[in-house]
C-alpha positions in Angstrom: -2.6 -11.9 3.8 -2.6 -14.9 1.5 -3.0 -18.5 2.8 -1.7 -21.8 3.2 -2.8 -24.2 6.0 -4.7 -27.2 4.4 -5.8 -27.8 8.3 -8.0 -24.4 8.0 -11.0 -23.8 5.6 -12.3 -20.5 7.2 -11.9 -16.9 5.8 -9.9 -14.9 8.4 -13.0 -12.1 8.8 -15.1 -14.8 10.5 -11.7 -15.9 12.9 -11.5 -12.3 13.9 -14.6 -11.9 15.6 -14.1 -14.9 17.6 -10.6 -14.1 18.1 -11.2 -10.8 19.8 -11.6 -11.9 23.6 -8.0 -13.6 23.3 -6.1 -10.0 22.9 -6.9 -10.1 26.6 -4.9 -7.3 28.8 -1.7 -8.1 26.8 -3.7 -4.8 24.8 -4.1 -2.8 28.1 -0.7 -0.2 28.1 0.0 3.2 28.7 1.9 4.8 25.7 4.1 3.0 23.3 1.6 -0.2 23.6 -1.8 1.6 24.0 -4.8 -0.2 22.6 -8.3 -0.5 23.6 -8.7 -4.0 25.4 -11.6 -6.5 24.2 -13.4 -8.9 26.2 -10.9 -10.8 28.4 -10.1 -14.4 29.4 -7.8 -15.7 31.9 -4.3 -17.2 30.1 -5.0 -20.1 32.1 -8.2 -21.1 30.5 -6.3 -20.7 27.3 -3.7 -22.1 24.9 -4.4 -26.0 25.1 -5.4 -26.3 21.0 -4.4 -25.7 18.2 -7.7 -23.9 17.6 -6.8 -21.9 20.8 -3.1 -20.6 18.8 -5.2 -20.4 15.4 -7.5 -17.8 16.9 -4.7 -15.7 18.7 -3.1 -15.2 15.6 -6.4 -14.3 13.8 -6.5 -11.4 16.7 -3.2 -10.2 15.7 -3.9 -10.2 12.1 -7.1 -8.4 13.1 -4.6 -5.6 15.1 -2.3 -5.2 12.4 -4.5 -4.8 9.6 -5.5 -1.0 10.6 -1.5 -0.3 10.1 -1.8 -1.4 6.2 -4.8 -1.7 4.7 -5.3 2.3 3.7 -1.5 2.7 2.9 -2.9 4.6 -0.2 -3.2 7.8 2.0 1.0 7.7 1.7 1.0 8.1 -1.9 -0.4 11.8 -1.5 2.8 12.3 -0.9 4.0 11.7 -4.1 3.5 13.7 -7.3 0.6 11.9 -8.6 -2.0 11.3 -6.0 -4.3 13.5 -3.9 -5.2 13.2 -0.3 -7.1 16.1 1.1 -7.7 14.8 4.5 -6.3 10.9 5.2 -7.9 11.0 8.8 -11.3 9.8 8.2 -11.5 6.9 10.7 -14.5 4.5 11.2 -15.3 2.2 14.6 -16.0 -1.5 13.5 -16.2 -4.1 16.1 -14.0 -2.3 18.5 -11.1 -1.7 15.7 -11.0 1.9 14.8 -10.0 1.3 11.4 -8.2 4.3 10.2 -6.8 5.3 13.5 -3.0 5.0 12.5 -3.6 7.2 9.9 -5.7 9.7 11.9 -4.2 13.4 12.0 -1.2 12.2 9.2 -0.4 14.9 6.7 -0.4 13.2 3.4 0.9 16.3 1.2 4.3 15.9 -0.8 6.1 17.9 2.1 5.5 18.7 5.7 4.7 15.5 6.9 7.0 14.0 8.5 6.2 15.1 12.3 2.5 13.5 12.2 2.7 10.1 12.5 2.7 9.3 16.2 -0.5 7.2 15.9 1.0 5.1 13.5 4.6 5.1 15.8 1.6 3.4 18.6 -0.3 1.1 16.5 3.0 -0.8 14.7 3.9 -1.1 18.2 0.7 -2.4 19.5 0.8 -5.2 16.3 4.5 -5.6 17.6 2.7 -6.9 20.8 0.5 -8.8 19.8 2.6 -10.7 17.1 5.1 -11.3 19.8 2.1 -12.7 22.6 1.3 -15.4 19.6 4.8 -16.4 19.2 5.6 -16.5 23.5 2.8 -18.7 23.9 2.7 -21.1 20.9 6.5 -21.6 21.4 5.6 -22.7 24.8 3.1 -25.2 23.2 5.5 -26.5 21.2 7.2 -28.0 24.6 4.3 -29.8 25.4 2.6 -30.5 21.6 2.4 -33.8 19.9 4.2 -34.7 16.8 1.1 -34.7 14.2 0.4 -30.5 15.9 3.7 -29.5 16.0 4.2 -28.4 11.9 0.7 -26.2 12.2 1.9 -24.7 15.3 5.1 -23.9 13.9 3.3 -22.2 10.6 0.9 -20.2 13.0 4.9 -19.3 15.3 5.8 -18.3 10.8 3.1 -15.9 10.5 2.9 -14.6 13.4 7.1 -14.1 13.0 5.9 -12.2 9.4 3.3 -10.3 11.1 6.1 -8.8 13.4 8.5 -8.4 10.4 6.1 -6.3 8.2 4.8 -4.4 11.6 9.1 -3.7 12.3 9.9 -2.8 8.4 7.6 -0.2 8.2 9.1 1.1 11.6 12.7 1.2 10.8 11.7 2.8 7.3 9.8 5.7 8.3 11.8 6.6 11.7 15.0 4.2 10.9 16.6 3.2 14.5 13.3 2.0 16.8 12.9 0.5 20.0 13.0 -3.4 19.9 10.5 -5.5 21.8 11.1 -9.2 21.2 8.9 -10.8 23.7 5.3 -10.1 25.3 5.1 -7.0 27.7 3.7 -7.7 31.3 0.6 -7.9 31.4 0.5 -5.6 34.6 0.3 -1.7 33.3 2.9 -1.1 36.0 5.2 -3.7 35.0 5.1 -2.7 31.5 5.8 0.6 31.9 8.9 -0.5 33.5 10.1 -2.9 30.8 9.4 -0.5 28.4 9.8 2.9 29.6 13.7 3.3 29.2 14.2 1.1 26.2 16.4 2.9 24.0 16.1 3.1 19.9 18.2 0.3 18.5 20.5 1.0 15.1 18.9 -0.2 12.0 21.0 -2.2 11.2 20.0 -4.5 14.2 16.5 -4.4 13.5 17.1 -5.2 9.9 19.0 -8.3 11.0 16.0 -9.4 13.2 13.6 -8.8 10.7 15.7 -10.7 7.8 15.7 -13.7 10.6 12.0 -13.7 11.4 10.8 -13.8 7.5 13.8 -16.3 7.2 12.3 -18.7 10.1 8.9 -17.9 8.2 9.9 -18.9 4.8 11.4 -22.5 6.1 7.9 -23.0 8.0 5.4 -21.8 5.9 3.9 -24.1 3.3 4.3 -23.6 -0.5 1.2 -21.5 -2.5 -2.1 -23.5 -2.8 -5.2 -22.9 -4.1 -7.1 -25.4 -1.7 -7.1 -23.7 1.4 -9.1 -20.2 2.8 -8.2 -17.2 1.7 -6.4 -15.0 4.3 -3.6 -16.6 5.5 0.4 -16.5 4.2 2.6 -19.0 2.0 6.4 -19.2 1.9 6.1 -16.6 -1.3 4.9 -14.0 1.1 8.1 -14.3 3.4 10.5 -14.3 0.5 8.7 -11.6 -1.3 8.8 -9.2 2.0 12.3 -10.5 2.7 13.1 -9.1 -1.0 11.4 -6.1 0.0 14.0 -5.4 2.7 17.0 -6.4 1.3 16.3 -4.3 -1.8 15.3 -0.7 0.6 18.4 -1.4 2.6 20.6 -1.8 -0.6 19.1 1.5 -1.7 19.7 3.4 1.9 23.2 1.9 1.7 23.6 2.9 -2.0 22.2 6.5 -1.8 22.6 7.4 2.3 20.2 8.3 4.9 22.4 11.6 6.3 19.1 12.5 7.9 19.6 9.0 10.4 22.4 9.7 13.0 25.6 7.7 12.3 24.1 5.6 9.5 26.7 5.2 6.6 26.8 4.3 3.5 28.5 1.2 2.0 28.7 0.2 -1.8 29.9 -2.9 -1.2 26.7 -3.4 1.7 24.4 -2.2 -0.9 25.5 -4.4 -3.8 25.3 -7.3 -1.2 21.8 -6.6 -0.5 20.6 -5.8 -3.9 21.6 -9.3 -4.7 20.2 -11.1 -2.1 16.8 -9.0 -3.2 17.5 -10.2 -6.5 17.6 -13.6 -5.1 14.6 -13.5 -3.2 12.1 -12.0 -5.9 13.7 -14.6 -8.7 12.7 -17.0 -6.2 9.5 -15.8 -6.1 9.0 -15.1 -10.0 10.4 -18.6 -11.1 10.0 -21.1 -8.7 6.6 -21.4 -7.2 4.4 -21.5 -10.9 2.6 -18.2 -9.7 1.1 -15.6 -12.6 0.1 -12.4 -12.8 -4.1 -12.0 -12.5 -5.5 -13.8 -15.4 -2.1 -14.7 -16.6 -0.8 -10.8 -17.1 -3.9 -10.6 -20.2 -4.9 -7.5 -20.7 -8.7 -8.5 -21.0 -11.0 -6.3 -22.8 -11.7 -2.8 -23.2 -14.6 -0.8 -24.1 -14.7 2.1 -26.1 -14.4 5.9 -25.2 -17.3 7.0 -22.3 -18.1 3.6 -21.8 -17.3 0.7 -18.9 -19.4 -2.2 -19.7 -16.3 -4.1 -20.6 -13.1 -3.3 -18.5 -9.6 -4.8 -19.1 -8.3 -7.4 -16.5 -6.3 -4.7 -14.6 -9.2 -2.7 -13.2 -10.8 -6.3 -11.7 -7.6 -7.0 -10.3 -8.5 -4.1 -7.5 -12.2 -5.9 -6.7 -12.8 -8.8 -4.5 -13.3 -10.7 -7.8 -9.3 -10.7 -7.5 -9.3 -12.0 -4.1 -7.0 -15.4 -3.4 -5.3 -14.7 -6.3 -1.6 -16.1 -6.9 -1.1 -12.3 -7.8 -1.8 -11.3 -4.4 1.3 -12.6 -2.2 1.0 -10.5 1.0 -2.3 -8.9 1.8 -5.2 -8.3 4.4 -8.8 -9.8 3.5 -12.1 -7.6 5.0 -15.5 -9.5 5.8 -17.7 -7.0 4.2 -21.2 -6.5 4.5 -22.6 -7.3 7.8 -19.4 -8.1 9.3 -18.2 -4.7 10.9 -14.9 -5.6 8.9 -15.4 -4.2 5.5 -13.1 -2.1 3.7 -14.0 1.8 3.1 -11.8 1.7 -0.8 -15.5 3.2 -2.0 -15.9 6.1 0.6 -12.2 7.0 0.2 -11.8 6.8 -3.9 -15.2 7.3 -5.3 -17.9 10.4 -4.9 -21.4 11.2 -3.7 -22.8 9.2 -6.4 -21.1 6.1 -5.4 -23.1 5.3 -2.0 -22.4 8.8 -0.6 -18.8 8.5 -0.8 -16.4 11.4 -0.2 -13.6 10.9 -2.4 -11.1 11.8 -0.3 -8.0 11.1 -2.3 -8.3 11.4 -6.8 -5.7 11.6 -9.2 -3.7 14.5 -10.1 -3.9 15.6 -13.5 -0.4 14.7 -14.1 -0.7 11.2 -14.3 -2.6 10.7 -17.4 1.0 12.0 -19.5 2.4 8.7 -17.5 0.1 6.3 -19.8 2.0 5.5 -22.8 0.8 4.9 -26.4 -0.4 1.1 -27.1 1.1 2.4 -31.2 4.6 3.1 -30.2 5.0 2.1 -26.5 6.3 5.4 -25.3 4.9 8.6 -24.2 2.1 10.9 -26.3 1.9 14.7 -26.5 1.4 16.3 -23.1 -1.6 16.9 -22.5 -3.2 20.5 -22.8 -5.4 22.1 -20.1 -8.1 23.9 -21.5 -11.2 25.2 -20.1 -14.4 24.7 -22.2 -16.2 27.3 -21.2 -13.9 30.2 -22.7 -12.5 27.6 -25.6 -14.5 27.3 -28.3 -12.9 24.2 -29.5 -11.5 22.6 -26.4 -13.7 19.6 -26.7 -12.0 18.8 -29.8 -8.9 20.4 -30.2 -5.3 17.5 -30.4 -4.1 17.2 -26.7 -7.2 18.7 -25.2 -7.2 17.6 -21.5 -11.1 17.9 -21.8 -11.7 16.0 -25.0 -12.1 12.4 -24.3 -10.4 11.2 -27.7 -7.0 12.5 -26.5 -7.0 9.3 -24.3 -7.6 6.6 -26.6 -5.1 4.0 -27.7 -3.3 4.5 -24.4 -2.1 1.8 -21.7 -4.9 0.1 -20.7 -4.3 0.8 -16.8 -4.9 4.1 -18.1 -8.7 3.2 -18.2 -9.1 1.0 -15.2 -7.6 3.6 -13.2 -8.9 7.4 -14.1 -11.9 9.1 -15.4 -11.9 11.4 -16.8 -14.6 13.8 -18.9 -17.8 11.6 -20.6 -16.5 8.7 -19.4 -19.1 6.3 -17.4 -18.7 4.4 -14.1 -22.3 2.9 -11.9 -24.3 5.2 -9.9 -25.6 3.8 -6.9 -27.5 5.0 -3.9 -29.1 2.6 -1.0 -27.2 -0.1 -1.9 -29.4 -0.3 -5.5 -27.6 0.7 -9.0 -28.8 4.2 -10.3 -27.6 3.6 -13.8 -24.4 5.0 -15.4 -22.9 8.3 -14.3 -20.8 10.3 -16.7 -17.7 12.1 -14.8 -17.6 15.7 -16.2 -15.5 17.8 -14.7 -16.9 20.8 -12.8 -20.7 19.8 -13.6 -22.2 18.3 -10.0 -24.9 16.4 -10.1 -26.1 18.1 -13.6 -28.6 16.7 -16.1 -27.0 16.4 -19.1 -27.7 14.2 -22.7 -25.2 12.1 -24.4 -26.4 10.1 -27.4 -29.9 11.0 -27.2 -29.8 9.4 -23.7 -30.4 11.3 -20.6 -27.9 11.1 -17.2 -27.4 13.1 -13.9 -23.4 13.5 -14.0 -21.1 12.4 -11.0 -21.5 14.5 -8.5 -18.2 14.9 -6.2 -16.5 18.1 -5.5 -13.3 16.5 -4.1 -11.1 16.4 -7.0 -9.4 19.6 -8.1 -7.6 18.1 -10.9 -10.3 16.9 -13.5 -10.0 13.2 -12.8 -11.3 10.8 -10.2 -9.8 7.2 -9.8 -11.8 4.2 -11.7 -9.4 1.8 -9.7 -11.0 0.7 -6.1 -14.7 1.9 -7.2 -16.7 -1.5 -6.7 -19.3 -1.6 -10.3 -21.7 -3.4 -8.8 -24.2 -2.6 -6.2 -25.1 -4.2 -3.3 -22.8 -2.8 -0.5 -22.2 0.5 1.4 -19.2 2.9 0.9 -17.7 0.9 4.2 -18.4 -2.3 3.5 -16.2 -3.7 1.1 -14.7 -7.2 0.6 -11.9 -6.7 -1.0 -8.5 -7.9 -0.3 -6.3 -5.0 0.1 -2.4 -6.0 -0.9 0.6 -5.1 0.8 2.8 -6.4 -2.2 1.5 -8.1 -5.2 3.4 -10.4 -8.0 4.0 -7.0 -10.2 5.3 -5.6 -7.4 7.7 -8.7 -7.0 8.5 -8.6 -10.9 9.5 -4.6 -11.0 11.7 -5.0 -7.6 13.3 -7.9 -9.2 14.1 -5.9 -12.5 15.7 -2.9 -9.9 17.6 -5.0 -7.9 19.5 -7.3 -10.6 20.0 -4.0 -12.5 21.6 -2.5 -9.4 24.4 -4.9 -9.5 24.6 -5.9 -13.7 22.6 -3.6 -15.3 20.0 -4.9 -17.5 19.4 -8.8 -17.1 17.5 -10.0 -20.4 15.0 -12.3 -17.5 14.6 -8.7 -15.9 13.4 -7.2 -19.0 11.1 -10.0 -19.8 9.5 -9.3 -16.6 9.0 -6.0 -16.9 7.4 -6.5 -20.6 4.9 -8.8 -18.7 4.1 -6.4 -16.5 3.7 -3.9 -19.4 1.8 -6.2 -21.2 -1.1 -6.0 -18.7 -1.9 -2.8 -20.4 -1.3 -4.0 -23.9 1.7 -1.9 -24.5 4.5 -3.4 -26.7 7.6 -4.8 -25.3 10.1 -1.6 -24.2 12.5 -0.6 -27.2 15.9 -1.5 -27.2 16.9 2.1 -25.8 15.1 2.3 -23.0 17.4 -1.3 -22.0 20.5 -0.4 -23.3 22.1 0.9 -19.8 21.0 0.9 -16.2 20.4 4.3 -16.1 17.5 4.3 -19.1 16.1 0.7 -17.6 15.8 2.3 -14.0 13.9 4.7 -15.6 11.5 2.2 -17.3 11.5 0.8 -14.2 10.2 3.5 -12.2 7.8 4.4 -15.2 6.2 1.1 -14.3 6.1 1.6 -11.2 4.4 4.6 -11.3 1.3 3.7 -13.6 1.1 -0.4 -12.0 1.5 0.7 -8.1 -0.3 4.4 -7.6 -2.9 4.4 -5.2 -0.8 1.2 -3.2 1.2 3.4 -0.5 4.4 2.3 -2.6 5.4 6.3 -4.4 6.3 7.9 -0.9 8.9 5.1 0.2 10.5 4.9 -3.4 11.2 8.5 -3.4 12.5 8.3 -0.1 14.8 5.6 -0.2 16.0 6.5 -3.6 16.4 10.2 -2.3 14.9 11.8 -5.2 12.8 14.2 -3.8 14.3 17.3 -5.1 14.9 16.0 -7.9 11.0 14.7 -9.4 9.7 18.3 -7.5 12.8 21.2 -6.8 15.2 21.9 -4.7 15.3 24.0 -1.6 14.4 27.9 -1.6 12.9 27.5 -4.9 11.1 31.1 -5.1 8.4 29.4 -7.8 7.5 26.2 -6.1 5.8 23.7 -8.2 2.2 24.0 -9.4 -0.1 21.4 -10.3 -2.6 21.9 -12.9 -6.2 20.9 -13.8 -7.6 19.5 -17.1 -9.1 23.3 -17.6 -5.4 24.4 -17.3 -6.3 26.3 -14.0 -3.4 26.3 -10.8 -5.0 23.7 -8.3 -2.2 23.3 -5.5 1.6 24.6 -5.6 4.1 23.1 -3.5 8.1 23.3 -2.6 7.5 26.9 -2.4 10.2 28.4 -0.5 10.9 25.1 0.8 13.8 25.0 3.3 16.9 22.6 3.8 15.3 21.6 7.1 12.0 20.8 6.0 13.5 18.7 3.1 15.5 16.9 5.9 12.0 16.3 7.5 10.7 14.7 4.2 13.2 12.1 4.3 12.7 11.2 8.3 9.6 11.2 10.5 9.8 12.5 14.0 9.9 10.2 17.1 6.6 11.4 18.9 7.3 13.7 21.9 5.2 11.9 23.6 6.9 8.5 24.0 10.0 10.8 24.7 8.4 12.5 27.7 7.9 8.9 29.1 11.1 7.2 27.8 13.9 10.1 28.5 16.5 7.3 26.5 14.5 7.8 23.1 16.8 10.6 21.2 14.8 12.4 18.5 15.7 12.1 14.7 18.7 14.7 13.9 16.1 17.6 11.7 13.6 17.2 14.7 15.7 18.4 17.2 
């Protein structure tokens, strides 16, 4: 997450290994609070520096992180991202990274009722946020006046730790149990604090989440660029303050009928949509923050090759990391540290270090990119396969001839690959040399240019595309050893949730559309056309256009179709005999879905499924009304 103590010049990987042996027993719980304990030191040996709080919350960073930092495994429940598996998991230094993910279903529907290890974990981060708050708070009592401001930040983030660990609770299962303090220590005792808690109404939670990021924002310190990377600013409370106000202005606006007695309220959504507003102009205009490379679109290279790639794709490579862009995120240590990152195994293929791309792009996604000539939308795209077409390699709109894709949004580049174009091989931790992606074609030898290559090899895309954005192009480090800073919300983020929210409540504000033209301009597009501004409904829809293209592979699709309840309406509706198919670039069926789909399971879509195991301990958890 980003950082801003002057008194601290560490990166947050190197605090977490010492920080482990504070966690002490406060990790040792049946159930709701189960997680593996690390080495263990008496509290009374403990808490008498600042150094003392500083590593404590450096552990709770370190137990929250596995709860965030693949959050791309969510958008494979949207329409444009695959995930055929999202429960590879990896042990590093005691932290099973992946673990809150483990056994999720990550297809557009269906998935709502496989989430209990994430239900756990948020709940263990809950714990361990609230053990740095208890304690430090009691420091305060005793601290002098020249510790009492650091203390108070470290109380801040600690206070936003627990904020993002509760807003992902309350908007994947809506009412949750509250926990506001430590839990005993004593297995016994905790069970009994915590084994009849009942589920308390949103709105409650929301409240005490809006008041932890608000204590946060007044402690925090203002964005810097001279301190370590890793820890959080003032822009990171208001930002995921925003982020709350605007969801709960959407579930007020469009309903949640799925969340017992939850209602909605036009005049409670407007009120929230401008408070978001609020927040994210705060965060847009008043700290001097910019997109990456000040929203330049960098340089591009030509069809089939990546020597030179716009600004956009580096944004997603530790080059990017401590950048303003980057409000609220999680760092990794990387190589040697047992705290690296696994972005490569997940997004790239066998000739990427052995990776196992697990999630790609669908094929629908390239129509997204818009022309760079007019700003809006080219032909669709054609599937064709080359093997039967004669002329599919060159035919207008081919799918499988690289010059359909030129002059297109440079994010269009920086994210896909798709046929003849190049990304770097490498095995052992040593570059092999470019590797052309051709769909279908393994591992092959094959010449282009007079030039010989062995093509990507990776079977786990069905679509005829595999991401470019996430895929390190440099050697040097394993599939699961990665740097890189993963984001919760970035400054693009901030700017597109700004646009939403002010439109919500005046339609289209002219500082709105400026922001939104920045964003576009990453990609070298022109500024949107007077039509696609000229009402709320057309600018929402140039909204979620950006959305789409700047954000996939970030976890942020699923939760926007969600809270906007659109479901039915970007797939079909219930007992649709045909379903939905989705294509590759040979024009071949790879996966239909919404087949058949029932009321009930559309219900499910919109809720998750309190786990039946927290309600076999805890008979005053109620399940979620399509559950039952």
């Amino acid at each position: 997450m980003k950082q801003r103590n002057t008194t601290i010049s560490i990166r947050i990987p190197v605090f977490i290994i010492l920080a482990g042996f504070v966690l002490m027993q406060t990790a040792c719980r049946k159930g709701l609070l189960d997680q593996d304990p690390t080495t263990e030191i008496l509290i009374s040996q403990y808490w008498k520096t600042e150094a003392d709080a500083t590593y404590a919350l450096m552990g709770a960073y370190a137990s929250i992180r596995p709860c965030f930092d693949r959050d791309y495994y969510f958008d494979g429940q949207g329409e444009y991202f695959r995930d055929r598996s999202g429960t590879n998991s990896a042990t590093n230094n005691n932290l099973r990274l992946g673990d809150a993910y483990y056994n999720g279903n990550y297809n557009p529907t269906g998935y709502g009722g496989s989430f209990d290890k994430m239900f756990k974990y948020l709940y263990g981060g809950v714990n361990r946020a609230n053990y740095v708050i208890d304690n430090v708070t009691n420091m305060l009592q005793t601290a002098g006046a020249t510790s009492v401001p650091n203390l108070e930040n470290i109380i801040g983030e600690a206070r936003l730790l627990r904020a993002l660990c509760y807003f992902k609770l309350i908007s994947m299962w809506g009412d949750v149990p509250f926990l506001s303090h430590t839990v005993s220590s004593s297995v016994d005792d905790a069970n009994v604090e915590i084994g009849d808690l009942a589920r308390m109404p949103i709105s409650q939670v929301k409240d005490s989440i809006i008041a932890d990021l608000t204590y946060a924002y007044n402690k925090l310190p203002a964005p810097s660029t001279n301190v370590a990377v890793g820890r959080m600013a003032k822009t990171a409370a208001l930002a995921l303050r925003g982020k709350v106000y605007l969801y709960w202005g959407s579930w007020k606006k469009n309903g949640w009928p799925e969340l017992e007695g939850f209602t909605q309220n036009a005049t409670e959504a407007t009120a929230a949509f401008t408070a978001a507003a609020a927040d994210f102009k705060n965060v847009a205009t008043n700290f001097g923050l910019t997109l990456y490379k000040g929203g330049e679109p960098g340089d591009i290279d030509t069809l089939g090759k990546a020597d030179k790639l716009p600004n956009y794709y580096y944004l997603f490579t530790p080059k990017a990391n401590g950048d303003p862009e980057n409000l609220l995120y999680f760092t990794h240590g990387g190589t040697g540290t047992n705290q690296g990152e696994e972005l490569m195994r997940d997004f790239a293929g066998r000739s990427h270090e052995g990776s196992q791309c697990w999630v790609s792009p669908r094929f629908e996604i390239a129509d997204r990119y818009q022309l760079l000539t007019t700003g809006d939308f080219a032909p669709k795209l054609v599937g064709l396969n080359p093997t039967t077409v004669a002329d599919a390699r060159t035919r207008v709109n081919s799918a499988v001839n690289p010059a359909s894709y030129a002059n297109r949004d440079y994010r269009c580049k920086s994210t896909i690959e798709w046929d003849y174009e190049m990304s770097l091989g490498m095995v052992s931790l040593a570059s092999t040399g470019m590797c052309p992606f051709i769909y279908k074609t393994w591992g092959a030898n094959v010449t282009i240019g007079g030039q010989n290559y062995i093509t990507y090899n990776t079977d786990g895309s069905n679509s005829g595309f595999v991401f470019r954005k996430f895929v390190r192009n440099y050697a040097g480090q394993g599939r699961s050893d990665g740097d890189y800073a993963w984001p919760v919300i970035r400054l693009a983020d901030v700017y597109l949730m700004y646009a939403e929210a002010s439109n919500e409540v005046g339609g289209p504000q002219p500082d709105a559309i400026d922001l939104v033209n920045k964003v576009r301009h990453r990609g070298n597009l022109p500024p949107l056309a007077a039509a696609k501004t000229s009402g709320a409904g057309v600018f929402f829809d140039a909204i979620e256009q950006e959305r789409i293209v700047e954000l996939i592979g970030e976890g942020q699709r699923s939760f926007d179709l969600r809270r906007w309840r659109v479901i039915e309406t970007r797939w079909v509706g219930p007992g649709n005999a045909a379903g939905v198919w989705r294509y590759d670039t040979w024009g071949a069926q790879a996966q239909r879905y919404f087949q058949n789909t029932s009321f009930r399971e559309y219900q499910q879509d919109y809720i998750f499924k309190i786990p039946q195991s927290e309600r076999d301990r805890n008979p005053n958890l109620t399940q979620n009304v399509p559950w039952r």
